[in-house]
C-alpha positions in Angstrom: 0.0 0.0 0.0 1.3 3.0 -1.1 1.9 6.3 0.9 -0.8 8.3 -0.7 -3.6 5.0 -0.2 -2.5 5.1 3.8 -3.3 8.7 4.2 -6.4 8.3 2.2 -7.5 5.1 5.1 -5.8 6.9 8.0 -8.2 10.0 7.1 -11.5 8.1 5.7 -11.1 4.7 7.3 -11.5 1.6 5.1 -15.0 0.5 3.6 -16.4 -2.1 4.6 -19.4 -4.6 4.6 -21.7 -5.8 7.3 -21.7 -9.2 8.3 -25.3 -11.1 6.5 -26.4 -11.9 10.1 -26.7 -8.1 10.7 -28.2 -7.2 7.2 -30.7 -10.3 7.2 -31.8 -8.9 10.5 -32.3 -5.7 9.7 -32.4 -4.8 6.3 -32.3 -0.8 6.7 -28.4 -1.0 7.4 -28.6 -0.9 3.5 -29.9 2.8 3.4 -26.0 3.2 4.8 -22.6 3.3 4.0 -20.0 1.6 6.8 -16.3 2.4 7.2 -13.5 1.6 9.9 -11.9 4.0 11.6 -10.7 7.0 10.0 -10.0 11.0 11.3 -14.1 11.4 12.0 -13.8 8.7 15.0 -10.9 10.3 16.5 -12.7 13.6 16.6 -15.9 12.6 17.6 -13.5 11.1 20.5 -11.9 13.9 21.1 -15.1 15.9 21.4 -16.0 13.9 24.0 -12.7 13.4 26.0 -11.5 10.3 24.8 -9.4 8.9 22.1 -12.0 7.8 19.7 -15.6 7.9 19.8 -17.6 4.0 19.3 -19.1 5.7 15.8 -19.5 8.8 14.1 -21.9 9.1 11.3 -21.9 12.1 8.6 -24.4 11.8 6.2 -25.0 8.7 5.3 -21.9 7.6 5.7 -21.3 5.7 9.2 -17.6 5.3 10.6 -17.0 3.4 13.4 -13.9 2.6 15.1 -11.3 0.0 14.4 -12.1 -2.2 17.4 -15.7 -1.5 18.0 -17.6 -4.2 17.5 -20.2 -4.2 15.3 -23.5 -4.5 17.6 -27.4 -4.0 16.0 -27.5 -2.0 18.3 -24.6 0.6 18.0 -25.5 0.2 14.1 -29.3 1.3 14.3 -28.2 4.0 17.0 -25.9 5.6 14.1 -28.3 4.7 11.3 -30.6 7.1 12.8 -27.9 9.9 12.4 -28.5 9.3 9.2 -32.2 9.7 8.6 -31.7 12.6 10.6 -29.2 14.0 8.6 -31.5 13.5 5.3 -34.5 15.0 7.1 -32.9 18.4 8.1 -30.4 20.2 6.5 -29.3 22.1 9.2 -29.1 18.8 11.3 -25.0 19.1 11.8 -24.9 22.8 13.0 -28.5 21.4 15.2 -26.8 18.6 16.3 -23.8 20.9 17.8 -25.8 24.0 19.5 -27.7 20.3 21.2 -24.3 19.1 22.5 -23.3 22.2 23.6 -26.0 23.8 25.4 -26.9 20.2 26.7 -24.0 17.4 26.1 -23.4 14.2 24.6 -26.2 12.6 26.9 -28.8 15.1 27.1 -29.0 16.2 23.0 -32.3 15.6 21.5 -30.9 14.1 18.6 -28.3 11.4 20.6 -31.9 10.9 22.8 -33.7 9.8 19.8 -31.0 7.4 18.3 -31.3 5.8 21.3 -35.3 5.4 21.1 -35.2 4.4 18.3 -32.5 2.0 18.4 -34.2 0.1 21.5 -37.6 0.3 19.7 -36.1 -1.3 16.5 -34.3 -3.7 18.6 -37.8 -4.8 20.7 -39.5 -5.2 17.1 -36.9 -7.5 15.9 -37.5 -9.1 18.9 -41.1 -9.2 18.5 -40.9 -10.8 15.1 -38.7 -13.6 16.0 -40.9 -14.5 19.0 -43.8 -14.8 16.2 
């Protein structure tokens, strides 16, 4: 790998797919993109005092950090990021005056990626008891 190819994954991370266990299950993970690591983990991190953050998602493009594993429910958490991303277009500059004036924990938008990762979760849950 060339010098210019390890800049590229040190800054953007390295695409990759998510195991068919995951995408059988829950077949929204396709309305996203999924990368390891990359700079966007380490400043989410760094945002929030530590030296990488579990995921990061920008757009529709979710990155999540090289030794995170990859949980339904860390994945529907950050999929939600990016419905909310599509639905406003101020969502980044929203998602920051939240995290400021109330942090991480108590943003409106980090509050309803958890919701609705649990509710998805439940369903899923649901359907197999069916």
């Amino acid at each position: 790998m060339g010098v210019c190819a390890r800049l590229f994954t040190a800054i953007a991370g390295r695409k990759i797919e998510l195991p068919p266990a995951l995408t059988d299950a829950y077949p929204e993970f396709a309305e996203a993109r999924y990368r390891r690591g990359g700079l966007p983990v380490r400043v989410g991190g760094w945002a929030l005092g530590t030296s990488s953050a579990a995921a990061i998602t920008l757009w529709r493009t979710v990155f999540i950090a090289p030794r995170e594993p990859l949980s339904a429910e860390l994945l529907l958490h950050e999929l939600r990021h990016v419905h909310q991303f599509l639905q406003r277009k101020t969502f980044p500059l929203s998602y920051l005056w939240q995290s400021l004036r109330y942090g991480y924990s108590r943003n409106a938008y980090e509050i309803d990626a958890r919701r609705y990762s649990a509710m998805r979760l439940a369903l899923n849950s649901i359907d197999k008891d069916l």
